[in-house]
TORKE-899732 format. One record per residue (C-alpha): residue number from 1; residue in three letters; x, z, y. Coordinates in nm, 2 decimals. Layout:
> k,r,X,Z,Y
> NUM,Ala,X,Z,Y
...
***
This chain:
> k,r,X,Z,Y
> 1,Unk,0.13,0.20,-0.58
> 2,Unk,-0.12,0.47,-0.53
> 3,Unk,-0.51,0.43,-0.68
> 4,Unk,-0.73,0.25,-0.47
> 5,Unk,-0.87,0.28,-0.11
> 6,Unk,-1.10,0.12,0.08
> 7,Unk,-0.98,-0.17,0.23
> 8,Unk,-0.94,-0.22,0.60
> 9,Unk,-1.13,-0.45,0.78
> 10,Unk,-0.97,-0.64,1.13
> 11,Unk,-1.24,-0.79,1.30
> 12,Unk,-1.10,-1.18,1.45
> 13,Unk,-1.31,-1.22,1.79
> 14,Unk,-1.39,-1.50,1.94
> 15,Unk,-1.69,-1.75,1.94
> 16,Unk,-1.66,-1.73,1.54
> 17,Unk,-1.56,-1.39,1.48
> 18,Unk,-1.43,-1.33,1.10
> 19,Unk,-1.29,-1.04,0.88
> 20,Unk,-0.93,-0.97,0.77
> 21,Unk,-0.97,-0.78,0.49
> 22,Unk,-0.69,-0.55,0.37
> 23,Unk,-0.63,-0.35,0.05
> 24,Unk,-0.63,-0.41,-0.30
> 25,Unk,-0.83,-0.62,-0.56
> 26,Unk,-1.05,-0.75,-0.31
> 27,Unk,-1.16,-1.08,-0.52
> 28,Unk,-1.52,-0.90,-0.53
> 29,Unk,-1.50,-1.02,-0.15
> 30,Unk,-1.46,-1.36,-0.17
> 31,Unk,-1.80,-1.48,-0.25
> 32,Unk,-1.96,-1.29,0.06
> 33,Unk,-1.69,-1.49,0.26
> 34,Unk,-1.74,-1.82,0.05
> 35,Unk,-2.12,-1.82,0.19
> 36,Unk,-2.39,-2.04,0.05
> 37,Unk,-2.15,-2.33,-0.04
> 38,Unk,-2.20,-2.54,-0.33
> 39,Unk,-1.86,-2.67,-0.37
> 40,Unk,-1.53,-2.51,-0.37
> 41,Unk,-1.20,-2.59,-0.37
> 42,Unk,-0.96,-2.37,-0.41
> 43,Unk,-0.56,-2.51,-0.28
> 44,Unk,-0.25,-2.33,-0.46
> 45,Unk,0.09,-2.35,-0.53
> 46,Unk,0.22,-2.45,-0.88
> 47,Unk,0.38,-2.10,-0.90
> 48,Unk,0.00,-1.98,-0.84
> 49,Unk,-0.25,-2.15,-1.10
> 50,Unk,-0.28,-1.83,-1.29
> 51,Unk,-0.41,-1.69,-1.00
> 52,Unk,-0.57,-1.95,-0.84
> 53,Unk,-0.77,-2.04,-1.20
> 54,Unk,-0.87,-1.64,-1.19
> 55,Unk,-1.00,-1.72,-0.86
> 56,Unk,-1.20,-2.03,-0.98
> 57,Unk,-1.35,-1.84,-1.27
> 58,Unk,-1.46,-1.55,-1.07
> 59,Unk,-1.64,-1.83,-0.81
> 60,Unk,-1.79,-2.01,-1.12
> 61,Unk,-1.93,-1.67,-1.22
> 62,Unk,-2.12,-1.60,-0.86
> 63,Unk,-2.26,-1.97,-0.89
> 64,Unk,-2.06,-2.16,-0.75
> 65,Unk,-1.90,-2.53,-0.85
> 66,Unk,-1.52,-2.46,-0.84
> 67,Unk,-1.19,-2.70,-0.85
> 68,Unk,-0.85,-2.62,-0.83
> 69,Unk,-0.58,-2.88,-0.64
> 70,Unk,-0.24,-2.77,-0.71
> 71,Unk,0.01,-2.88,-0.45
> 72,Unk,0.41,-2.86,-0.39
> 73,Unk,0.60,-2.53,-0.29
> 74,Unk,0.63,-2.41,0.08
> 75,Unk,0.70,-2.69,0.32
> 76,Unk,0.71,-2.98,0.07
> 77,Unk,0.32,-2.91,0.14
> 78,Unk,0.25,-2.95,0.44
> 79,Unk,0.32,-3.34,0.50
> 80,Unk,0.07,-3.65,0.56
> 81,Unk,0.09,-3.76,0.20
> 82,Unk,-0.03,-3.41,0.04
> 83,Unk,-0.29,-3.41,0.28
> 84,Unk,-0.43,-3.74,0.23
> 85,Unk,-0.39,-3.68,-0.10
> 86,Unk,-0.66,-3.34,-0.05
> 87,Unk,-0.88,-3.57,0.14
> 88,Unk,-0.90,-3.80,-0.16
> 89,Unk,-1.02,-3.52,-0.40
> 90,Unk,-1.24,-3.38,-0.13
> 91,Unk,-1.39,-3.71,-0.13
> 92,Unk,-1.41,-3.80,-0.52
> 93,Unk,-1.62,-3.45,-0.57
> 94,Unk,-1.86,-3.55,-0.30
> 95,Unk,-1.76,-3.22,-0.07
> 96,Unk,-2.02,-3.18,0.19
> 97,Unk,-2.00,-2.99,0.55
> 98,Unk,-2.16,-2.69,0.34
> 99,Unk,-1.88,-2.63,0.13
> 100,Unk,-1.56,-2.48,0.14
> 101,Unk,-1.23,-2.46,0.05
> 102,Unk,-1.00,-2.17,-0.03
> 103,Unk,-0.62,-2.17,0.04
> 104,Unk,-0.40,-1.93,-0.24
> 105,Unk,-0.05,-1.89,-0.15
> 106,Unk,0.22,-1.83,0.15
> 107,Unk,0.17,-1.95,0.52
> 108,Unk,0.27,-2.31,0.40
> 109,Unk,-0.04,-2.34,0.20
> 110,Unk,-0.27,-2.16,0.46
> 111,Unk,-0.15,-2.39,0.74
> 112,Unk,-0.22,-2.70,0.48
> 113,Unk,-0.55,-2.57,0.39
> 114,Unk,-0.66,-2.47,0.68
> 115,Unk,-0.56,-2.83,0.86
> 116,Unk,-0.76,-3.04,0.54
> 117,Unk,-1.06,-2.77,0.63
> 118,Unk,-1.05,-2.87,0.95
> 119,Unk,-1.03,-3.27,0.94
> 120,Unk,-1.27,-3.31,0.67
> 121,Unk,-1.59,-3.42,0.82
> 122,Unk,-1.47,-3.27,1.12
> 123,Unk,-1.46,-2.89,0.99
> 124,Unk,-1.53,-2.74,0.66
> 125,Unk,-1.52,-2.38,0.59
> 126,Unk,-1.20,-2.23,0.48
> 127,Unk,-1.09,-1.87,0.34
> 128,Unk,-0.79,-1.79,0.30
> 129,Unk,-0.60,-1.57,0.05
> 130,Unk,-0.24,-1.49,0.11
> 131,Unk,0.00,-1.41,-0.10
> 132,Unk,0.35,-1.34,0.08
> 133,Unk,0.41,-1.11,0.38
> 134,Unk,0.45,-1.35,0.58
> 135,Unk,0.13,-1.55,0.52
> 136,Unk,-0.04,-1.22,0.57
> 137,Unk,0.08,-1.09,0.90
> 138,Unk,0.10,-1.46,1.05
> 139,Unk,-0.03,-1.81,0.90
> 140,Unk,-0.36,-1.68,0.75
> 141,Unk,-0.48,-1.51,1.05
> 142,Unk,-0.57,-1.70,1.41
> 143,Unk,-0.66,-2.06,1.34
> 144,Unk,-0.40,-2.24,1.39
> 145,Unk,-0.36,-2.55,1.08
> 146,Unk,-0.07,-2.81,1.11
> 147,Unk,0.12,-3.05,0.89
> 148,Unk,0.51,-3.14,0.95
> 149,Unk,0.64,-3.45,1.05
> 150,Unk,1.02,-3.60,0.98
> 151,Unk,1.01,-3.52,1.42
> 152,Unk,0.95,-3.15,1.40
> 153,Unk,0.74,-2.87,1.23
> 154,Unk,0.32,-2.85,1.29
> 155,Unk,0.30,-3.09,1.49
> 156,Unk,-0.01,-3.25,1.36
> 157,Unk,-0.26,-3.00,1.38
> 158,Unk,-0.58,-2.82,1.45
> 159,Unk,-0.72,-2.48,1.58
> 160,Unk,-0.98,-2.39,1.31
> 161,Unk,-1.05,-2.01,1.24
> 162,Unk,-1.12,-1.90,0.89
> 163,Unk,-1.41,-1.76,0.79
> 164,Unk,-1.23,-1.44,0.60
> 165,Unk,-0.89,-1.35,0.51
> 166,Unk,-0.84,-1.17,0.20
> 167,Unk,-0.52,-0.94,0.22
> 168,Unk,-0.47,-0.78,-0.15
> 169,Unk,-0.13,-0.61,-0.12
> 170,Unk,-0.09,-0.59,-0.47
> 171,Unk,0.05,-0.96,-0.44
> 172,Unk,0.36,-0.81,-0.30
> 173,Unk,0.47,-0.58,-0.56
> 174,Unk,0.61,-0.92,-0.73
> 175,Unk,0.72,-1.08,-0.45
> 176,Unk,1.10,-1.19,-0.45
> 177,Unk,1.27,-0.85,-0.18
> 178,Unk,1.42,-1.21,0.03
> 179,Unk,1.08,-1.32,0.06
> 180,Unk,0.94,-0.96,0.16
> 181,Unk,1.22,-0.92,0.40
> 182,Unk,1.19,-1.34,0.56
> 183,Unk,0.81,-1.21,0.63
> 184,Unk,0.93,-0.88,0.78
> 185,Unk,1.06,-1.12,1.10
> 186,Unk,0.73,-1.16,1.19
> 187,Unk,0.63,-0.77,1.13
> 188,Unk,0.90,-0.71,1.38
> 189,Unk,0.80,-1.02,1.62
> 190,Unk,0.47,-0.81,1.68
> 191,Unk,0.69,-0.51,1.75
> 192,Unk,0.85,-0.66,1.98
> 193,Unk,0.55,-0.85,2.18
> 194,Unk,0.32,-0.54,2.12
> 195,Unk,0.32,-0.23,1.89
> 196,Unk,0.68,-0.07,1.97
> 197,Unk,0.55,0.15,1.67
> 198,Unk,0.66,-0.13,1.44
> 199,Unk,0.98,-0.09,1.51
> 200,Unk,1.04,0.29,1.47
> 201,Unk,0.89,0.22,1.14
> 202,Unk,1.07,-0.03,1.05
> 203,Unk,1.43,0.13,1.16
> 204,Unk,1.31,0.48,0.99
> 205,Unk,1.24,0.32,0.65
> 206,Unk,1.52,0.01,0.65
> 207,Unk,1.64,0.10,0.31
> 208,Unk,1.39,0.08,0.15
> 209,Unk,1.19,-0.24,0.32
> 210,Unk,1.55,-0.43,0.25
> 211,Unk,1.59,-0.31,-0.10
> 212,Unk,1.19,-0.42,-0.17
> 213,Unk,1.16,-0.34,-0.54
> 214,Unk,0.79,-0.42,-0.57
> 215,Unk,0.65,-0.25,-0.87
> 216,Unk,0.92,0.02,-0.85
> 217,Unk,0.83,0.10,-0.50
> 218,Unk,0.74,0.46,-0.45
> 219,Unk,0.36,0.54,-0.27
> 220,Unk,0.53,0.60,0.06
> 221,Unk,0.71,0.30,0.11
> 222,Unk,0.36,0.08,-0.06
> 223,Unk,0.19,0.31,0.26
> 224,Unk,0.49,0.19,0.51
> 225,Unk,0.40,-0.15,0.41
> 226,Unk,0.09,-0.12,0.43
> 227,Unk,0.07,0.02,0.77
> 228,Unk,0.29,-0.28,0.87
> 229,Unk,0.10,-0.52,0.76
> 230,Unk,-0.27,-0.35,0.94
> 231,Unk,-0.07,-0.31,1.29
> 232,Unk,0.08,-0.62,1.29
> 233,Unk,-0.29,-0.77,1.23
> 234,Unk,-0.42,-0.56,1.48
> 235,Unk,-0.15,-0.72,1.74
> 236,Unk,-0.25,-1.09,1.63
> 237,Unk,-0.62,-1.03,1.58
> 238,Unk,-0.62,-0.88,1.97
> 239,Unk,-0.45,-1.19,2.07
> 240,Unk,-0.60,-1.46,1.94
> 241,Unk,-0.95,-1.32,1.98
> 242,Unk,-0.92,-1.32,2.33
> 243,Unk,-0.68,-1.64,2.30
> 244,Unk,-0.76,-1.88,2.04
> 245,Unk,-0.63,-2.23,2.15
> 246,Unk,-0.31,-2.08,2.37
> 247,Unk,-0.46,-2.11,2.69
> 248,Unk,-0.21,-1.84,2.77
> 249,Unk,-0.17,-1.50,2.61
> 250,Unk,-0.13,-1.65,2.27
> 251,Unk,0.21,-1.85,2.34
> 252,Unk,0.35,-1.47,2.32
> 253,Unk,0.32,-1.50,1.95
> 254,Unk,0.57,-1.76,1.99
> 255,Unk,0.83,-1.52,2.05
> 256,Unk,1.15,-1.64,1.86
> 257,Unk,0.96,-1.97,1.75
> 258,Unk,1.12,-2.22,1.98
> 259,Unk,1.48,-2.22,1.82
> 260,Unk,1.33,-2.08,1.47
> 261,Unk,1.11,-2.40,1.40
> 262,Unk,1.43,-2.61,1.60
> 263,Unk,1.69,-2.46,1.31
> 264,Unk,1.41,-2.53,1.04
> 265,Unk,1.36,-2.89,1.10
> 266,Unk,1.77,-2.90,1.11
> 267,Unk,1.78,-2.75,0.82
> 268,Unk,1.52,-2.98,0.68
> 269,Unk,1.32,-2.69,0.61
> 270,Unk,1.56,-2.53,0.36
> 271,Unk,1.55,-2.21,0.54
> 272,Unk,1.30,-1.95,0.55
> 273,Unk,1.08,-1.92,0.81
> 274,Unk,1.10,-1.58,0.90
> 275,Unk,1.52,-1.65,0.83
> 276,Unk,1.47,-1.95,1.14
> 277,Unk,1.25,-1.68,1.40
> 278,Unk,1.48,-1.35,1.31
> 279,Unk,1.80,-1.65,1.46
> 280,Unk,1.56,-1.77,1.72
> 281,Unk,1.44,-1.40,1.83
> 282,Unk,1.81,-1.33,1.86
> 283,Unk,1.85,-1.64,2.12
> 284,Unk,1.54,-1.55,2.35
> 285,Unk,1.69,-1.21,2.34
> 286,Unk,2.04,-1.33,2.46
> 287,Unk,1.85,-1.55,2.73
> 288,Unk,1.66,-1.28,2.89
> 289,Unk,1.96,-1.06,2.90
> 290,Unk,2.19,-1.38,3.08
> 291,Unk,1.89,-1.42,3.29
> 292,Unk,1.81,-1.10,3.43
> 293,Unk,1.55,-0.98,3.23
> 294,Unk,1.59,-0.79,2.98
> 295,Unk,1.77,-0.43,2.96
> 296,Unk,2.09,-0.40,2.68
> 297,Unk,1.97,-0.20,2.48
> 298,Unk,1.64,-0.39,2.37
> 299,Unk,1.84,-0.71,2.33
> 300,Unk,2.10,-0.45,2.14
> 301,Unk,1.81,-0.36,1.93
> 302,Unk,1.70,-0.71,1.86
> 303,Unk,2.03,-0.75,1.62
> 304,Unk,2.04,-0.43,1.50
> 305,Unk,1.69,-0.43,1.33
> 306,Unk,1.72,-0.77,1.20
> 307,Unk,2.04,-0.76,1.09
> 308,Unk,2.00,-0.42,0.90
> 309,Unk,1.71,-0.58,0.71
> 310,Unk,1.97,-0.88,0.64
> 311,Unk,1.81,-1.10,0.80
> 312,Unk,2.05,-1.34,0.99
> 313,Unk,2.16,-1.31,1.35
> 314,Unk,2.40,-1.61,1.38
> 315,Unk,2.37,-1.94,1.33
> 316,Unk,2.60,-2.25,1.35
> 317,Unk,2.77,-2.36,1.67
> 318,Unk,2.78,-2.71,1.57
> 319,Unk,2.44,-2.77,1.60
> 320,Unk,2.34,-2.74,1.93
> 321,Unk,2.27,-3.05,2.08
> 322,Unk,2.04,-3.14,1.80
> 323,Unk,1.87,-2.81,1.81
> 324,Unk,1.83,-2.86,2.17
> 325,Unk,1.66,-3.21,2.12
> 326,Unk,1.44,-3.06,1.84
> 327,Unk,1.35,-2.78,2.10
> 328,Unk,1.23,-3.08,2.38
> 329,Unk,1.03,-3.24,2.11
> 330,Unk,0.86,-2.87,2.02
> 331,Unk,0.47,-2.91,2.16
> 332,Unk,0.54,-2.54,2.33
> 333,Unk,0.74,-2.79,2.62
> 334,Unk,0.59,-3.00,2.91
> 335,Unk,0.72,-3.29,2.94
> 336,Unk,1.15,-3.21,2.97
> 337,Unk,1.02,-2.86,3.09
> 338,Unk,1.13,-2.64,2.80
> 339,Unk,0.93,-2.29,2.75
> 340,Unk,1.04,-2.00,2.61
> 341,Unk,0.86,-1.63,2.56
> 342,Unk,1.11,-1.36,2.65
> 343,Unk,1.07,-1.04,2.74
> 344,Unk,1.11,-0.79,3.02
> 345,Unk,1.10,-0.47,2.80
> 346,Unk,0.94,-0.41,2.45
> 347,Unk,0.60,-0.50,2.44
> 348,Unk,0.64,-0.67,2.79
> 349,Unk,0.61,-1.02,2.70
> 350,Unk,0.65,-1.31,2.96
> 351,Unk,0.73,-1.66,3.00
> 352,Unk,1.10,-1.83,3.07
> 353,Unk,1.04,-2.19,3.25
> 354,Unk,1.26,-2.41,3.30
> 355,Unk,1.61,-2.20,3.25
> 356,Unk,1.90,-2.36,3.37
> 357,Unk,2.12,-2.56,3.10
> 358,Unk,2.42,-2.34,3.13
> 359,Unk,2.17,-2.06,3.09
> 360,Unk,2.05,-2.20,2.75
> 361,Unk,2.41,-2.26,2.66
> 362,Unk,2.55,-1.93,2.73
> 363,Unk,2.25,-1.79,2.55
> 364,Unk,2.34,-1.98,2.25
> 365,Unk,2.69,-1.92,2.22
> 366,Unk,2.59,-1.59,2.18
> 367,Unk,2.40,-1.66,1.87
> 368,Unk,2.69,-1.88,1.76
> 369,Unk,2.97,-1.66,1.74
> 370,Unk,2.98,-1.56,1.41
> 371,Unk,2.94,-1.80,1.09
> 372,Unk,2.59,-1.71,0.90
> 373,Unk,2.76,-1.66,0.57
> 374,Unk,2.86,-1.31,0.69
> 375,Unk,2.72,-0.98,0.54
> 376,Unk,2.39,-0.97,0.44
> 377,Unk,2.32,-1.33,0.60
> 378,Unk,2.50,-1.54,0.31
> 379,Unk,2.29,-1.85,0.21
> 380,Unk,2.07,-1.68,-0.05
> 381,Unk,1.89,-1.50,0.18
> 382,Unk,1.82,-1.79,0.41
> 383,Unk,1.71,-2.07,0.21
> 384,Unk,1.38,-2.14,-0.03
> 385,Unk,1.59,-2.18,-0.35
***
């Protein structure tokens, strides 16, 4: 990656505006974010301590008291037990409503932070650091916190905004190129809803976004990613200032999420998020198409983009009267009234109420045609292992 910039900053509106901050080495940040805390905690990953006990020692240094909580990898996090277990230490350190806790890691740490933030004494600072793609572009930024349950995914939750989010895309260049590519979903997501620019960036530099080398990346890719990463932001930051509890324009960043986080609790959470949305993107494509919507060639494109990336455009055809239950159960419904975000055209976003059963069906047999252990879909690229 090339020498150093100045970062970019995204200003979050709203009644408690807040920076995203992106660039590189941006610890120097953190304490200006922190505020006049006494007390912070800082939430990671095993796979994290190194970093998150850099991040401890730099708060000690600007005066701060600092802990670090290490909790399980990706989903295992977010349940009732690791969160109760947060409380507990939040409580044996005597954290007050003046201090703060910072969350180190992917989106499944951010949402976990962010939801023990917001339930201790009813809202605690948080800042967030991520440290994947997909934590970057999504989970960090817009308030929303949630936990899991064995009956579906976030649905114990919160709205709670951040008060920073520090973006240091040097993280990436040792991310694993499956986890890069399950976080490029969501790049495209905003495409889609938003920034058709996305996705002629995306499509022009394929190659070498699929192929995600890291370290060996050459300046113009790190500035393809980059750019990604600032306009997908932009689309969410625009949103969800204007937005923040999904009142309405913020159920379009639900795009592809309906069926994604139905095929993730399915899967039992084995499966990569942005795997789950690239299947369930696929699906709300195919239903706008059926219903009238939506022209061939942006559904077309839909599978074309995501499968060149290998990310998976199939899924099983076994599974779809559990996925359907799982979708009824999602808290985007109203009562047995299932919702779903389609679209009319790229970046023409609206919502789908109701369909018709045999609508839904059709739609899915679509998706199911082909068995996901096809091309660049096979297992590996799906799942967390």
């Amino acid at each position: 990656m090339s020498t150093d910039s100045a970062p970019t900053r995204i200003t979050v509106r709203g009644e408690a505006p807040y920076d995203v901050v992106i660039g590189r080495h941006l610890l120097a940040e953190l304490p200006g974010l922190v505020g006049k805390a006494a007390k912070v905690m800082v939430i990671h990953p095993a796979a994290l301590s190194a970093t998150a006990d850099t991040i401890a020692e730099d708060l000690k240094a600007s005066g701060y008291e600092a802990f670090v909580a290490e909790v399980p990898d990706a989903e295992s996090a977010k349940t009732p037990q690791v969160a109760a277990f947060l409380w507990g230490l939040l409580g044996q350190l005597d954290f007050t409503r003046s201090d703060a806790i910072v969350g180190v890691g992917g989106g499944a740490t951010t949402d976990l932070a962010g939801f023990v933030a917001a339930t201790w004494l009813r809202g605690i600072r948080v800042v967030h650091v991520p440290t994947t793609l997909l934590a970057m572009v999504d989970a960090a930024v817009g308030g929303k916190t949630g936990i899991n349950t064995s009956e579906g995914k976030n649905l114990v939750g919160a709205f709670h905004p951040p008060a920073g989010v520090l973006c240091d895309l040097a993280a990436l260049g040792s991310l694993d190129k499956w986890d890069l590519v399950a976080g490029l979903a969501e790049v495209v997501k905003t495409g889609f809803i938003a920034d058709p620019v996305i996705l002629d960036l995306v499509e022009a530099h394929v190659d070498e976004l699929r192929n995600w080398a890291g370290a060996q990346a050459t300046d113009e890719t790190w500035a393809v990613v980059a750019e990604l990463v600032e306009r997908s932001v932009r689309v969410k930051a625009d949103v969800v200032g204007e937005d923040l509890k999904e009142a309405g324009l913020r159920e379009i960043l639900n795009y592809g999420h309906t069926l994604g986080h139905a095929i993730e609790l399915v899967e039992r959470y084995q499966w990569r998020h942005g795997a789950a949305v690239s299947v369930g993107m696929i699906f709300a494509a195919e239903l706008a198409r059926m219903a009238g919507k939506l022209p061939d060639d942006v559904a077309d494109r839909h599978r074309s983009i995501l499968d060149s990336l290998g990310l998976p455009v199939h899924y099983r055809g076994d599974r779809w009267d559990q996925l359907l239950a799982a979708m009824r159960r999602d808290k985007k419904a109203r009562g047995d009234l299932l919702r779903f975000v389609v679209l009319d055209d790229v970046a023409r976003p609206v919502r789908l109420e109701g369909p018709d059963p045999t609508l839904l069906a059709a739609a899915y047999a679509e998706v199911s045609k082909e068995p996901p252990t096809k091309g660049p879909g096979t297992p590996v690229t799906l799942t967390l292992g």
